[in-house]
C-alpha positions as CSV (number, residue, x, y, z in Angstrom):
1,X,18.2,12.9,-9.0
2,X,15.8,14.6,-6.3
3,X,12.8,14.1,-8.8
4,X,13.3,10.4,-9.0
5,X,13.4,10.1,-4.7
6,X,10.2,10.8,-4.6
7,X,8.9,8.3,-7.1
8,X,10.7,5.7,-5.7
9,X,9.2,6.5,-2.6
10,X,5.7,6.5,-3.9
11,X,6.0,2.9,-5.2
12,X,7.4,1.5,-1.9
13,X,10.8,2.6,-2.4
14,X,13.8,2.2,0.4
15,X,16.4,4.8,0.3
16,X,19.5,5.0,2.0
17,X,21.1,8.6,2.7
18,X,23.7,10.5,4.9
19,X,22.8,12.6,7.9
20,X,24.6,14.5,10.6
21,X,25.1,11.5,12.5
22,X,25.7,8.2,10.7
23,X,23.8,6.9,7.7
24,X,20.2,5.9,7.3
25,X,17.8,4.0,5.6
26,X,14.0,5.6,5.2
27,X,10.5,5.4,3.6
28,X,7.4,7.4,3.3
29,X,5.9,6.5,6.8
30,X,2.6,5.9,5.3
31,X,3.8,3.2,3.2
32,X,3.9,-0.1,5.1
33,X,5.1,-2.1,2.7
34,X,8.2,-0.1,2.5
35,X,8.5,-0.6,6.9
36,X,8.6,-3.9,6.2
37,X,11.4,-3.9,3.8
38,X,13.2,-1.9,5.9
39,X,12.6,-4.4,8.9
40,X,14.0,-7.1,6.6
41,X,17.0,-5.4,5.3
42,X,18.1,-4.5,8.8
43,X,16.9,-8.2,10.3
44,X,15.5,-5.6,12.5
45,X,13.4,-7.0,15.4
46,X,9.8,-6.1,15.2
47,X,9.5,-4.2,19.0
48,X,12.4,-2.1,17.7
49,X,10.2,1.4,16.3
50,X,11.8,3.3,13.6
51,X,11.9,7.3,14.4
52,X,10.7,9.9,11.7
53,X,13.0,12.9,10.2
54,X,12.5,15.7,8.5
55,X,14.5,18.9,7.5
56,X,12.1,21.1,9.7
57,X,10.2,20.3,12.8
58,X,6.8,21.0,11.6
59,X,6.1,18.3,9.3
60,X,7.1,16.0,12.1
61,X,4.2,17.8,14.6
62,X,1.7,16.1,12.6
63,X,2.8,12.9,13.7
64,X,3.0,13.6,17.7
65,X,0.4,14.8,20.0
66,X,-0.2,18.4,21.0
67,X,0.5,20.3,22.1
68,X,3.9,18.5,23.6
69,X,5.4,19.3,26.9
70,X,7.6,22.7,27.5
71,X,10.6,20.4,28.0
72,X,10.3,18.8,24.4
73,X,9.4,22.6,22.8
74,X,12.9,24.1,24.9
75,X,14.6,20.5,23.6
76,X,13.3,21.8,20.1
77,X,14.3,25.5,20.1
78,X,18.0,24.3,21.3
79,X,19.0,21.3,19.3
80,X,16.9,21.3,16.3
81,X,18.3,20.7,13.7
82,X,21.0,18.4,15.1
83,X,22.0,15.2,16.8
84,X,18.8,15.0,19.0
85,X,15.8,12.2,19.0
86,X,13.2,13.1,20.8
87,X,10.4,10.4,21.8
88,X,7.0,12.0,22.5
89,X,3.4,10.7,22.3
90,X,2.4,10.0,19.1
91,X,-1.1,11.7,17.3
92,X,-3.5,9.2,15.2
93,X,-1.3,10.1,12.0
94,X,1.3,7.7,13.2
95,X,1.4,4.3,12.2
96,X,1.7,1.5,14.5
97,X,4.1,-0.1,12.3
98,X,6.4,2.4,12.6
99,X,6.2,2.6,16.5
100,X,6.1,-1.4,17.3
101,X,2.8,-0.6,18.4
102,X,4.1,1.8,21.5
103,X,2.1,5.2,22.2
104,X,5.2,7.0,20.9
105,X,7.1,8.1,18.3
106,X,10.8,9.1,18.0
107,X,11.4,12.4,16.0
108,X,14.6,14.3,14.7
109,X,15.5,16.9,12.4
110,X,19.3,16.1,10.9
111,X,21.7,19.0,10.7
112,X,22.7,18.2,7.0
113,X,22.0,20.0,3.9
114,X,21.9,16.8,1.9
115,X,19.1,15.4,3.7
116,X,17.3,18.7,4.1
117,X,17.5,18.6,0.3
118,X,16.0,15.0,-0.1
119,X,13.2,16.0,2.4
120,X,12.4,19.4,0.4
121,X,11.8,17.1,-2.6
122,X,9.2,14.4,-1.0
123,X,5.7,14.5,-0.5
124,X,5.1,15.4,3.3
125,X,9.2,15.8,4.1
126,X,8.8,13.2,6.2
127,X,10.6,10.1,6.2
128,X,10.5,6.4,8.2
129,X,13.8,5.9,9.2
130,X,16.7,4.1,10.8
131,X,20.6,3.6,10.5
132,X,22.1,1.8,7.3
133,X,23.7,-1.1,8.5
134,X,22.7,-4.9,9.2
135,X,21.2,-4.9,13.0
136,X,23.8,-5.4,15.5
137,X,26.8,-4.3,13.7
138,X,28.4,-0.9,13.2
139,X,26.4,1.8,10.8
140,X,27.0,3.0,7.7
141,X,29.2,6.1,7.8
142,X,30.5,7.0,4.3
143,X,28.7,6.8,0.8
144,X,30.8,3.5,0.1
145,X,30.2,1.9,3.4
146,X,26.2,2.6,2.5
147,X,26.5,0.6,-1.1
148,X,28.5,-1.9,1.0
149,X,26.2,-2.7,3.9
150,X,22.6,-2.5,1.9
151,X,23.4,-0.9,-1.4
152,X,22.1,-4.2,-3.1
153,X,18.8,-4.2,-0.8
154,X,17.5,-0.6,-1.4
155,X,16.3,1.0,-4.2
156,X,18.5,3.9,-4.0
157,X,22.0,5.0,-2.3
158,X,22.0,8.8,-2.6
159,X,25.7,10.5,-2.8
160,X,26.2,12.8,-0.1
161,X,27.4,15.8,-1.9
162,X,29.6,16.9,0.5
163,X,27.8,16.6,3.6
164,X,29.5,13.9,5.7
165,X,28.2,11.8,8.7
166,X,30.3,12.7,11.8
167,X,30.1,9.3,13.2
168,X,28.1,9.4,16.7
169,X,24.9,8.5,17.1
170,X,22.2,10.8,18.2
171,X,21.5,11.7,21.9
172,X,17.7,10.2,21.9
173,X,15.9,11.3,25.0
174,X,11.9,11.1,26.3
175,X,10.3,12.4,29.2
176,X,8.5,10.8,32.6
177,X,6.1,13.5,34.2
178,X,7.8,16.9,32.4
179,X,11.4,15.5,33.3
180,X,13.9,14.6,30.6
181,X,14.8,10.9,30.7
182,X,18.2,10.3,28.8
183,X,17.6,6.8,26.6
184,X,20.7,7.2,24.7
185,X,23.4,9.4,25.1
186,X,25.2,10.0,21.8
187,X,26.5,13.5,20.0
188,X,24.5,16.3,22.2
189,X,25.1,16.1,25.9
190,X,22.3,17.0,27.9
C-alpha cells in the first residue's frame, strides 16, 4: 500500500491519514493543484494556511528560515515528535499557497508510527496538511469517521494499523520578539 501513496501523490493525489492528534488530509506541498483540492474538500477559507508534517524535523527545515529562534530549536528538542505546531518564518521553498500568502509556515512532526511510515515512503516526507473533516465541524477521529467525512473526496483513506488518534488537537504556538505566543492551546501545555 505505501508504494501506491506516493504515486497518488505525484499525480495530485489527496490522502487522508491518522496522526497523534485527530485525523488529516495532506498533499505533496509542491503540488498546487492538490492545495486546492484540499481547500475544496474542507470548504476551507482561502486566508486559512495549511501547516506541513513530516515524521522528522529536518525535512520540514527546508521549508522555514534559518536558522530559527532558540525558543523554536528548545520547542523542538522537547516536543518533537508530538502534539506541537510550531509557526515560524517561512524560507523561499514554501509556497504561498500553502501559507495564504503569510510570511509563515506552521510545522509539526506527529507522534505516530503510521504516519512516520507514510512519510518514509514519499518523495521529500513532507506533506501539505490539515484535519479530515468539512470546515467548521468536528474532525475526523477514527478510520470510519475518515471514509465518512471525505472518504468519497480523496483519493485515498489509509487504515491506521493500530495507531489511534487521541482526539485533541495540537497545541500550535509562534513567537513575537523570542517569546512564545500561545495560538492554540490543545494536547501539550506550555
Amino acid at each position: 500500500m505505501f508504494s501506491d501513496i506516493n504515486e497518488i501523490l505525484q499525480n495530485d493525489g489527496v490522502i487522508a491519514f491518522v496522526t497523534d492528534t485527530v485525523w488529516g488530509i495532506g498533499c505533496l506541498p509542491s503540488s498546487e493543484k492538490a492545495v486546492q483540492r484540499i481547500y475544496e474538500i474542507k470548504k476551507r477559507e482561502a486566508k486559512k494556511p495549511l501547516i506541513l508534517m513530516s515524521d522528522d524535523v529536518y525535512p520540514l527545515f527546508d521549508y522555514v528560515k534559518q536558522p530559527i529562534e532558540k525558543q523554536a530549536q528548545k520547542l523542538i528538542k522537547d516536543h518533537f515528535p508530538g502534539a506541537l505546531t510550531l509557526v515560524v518564518e517561512k524560507s523561499e521553498n514554501t509556497p504561498d499557497y500553502i501559507t495564504s500568502n503569510m510570511n509563515t509556515v506552521g510545522i509539526r512532526v506527529p507522534d505516530n508510527e503510521t504516519f512516520a511510515n507514510i512519510c518514509r515512503n514519499i518523495d521529500a516526507r513532507v506533506l501539505a496538511t490539515t484535519s479530515a473533516n468539512i470546515s467548521g465541524e468536528a474532525p475526523a477521529l477514527t478510520y470510519e469517521e475518515a471514509l465518512n467525512y471525505i472518504g468519497d473526496k480523496v483519493d485515498l483513506v489509509i487504515p491506521d494499523y493500530g495507531c489511534v488518534a487521541k482526539g485533541k488537537a495540537s497545541t500550535v504556538v509562534g513567537f513575537n520578539d523570542g517569546e512564545v505566543v500561545i495560538f492554540r492551546q490543545g494536547e501539550i501545555q506550555l
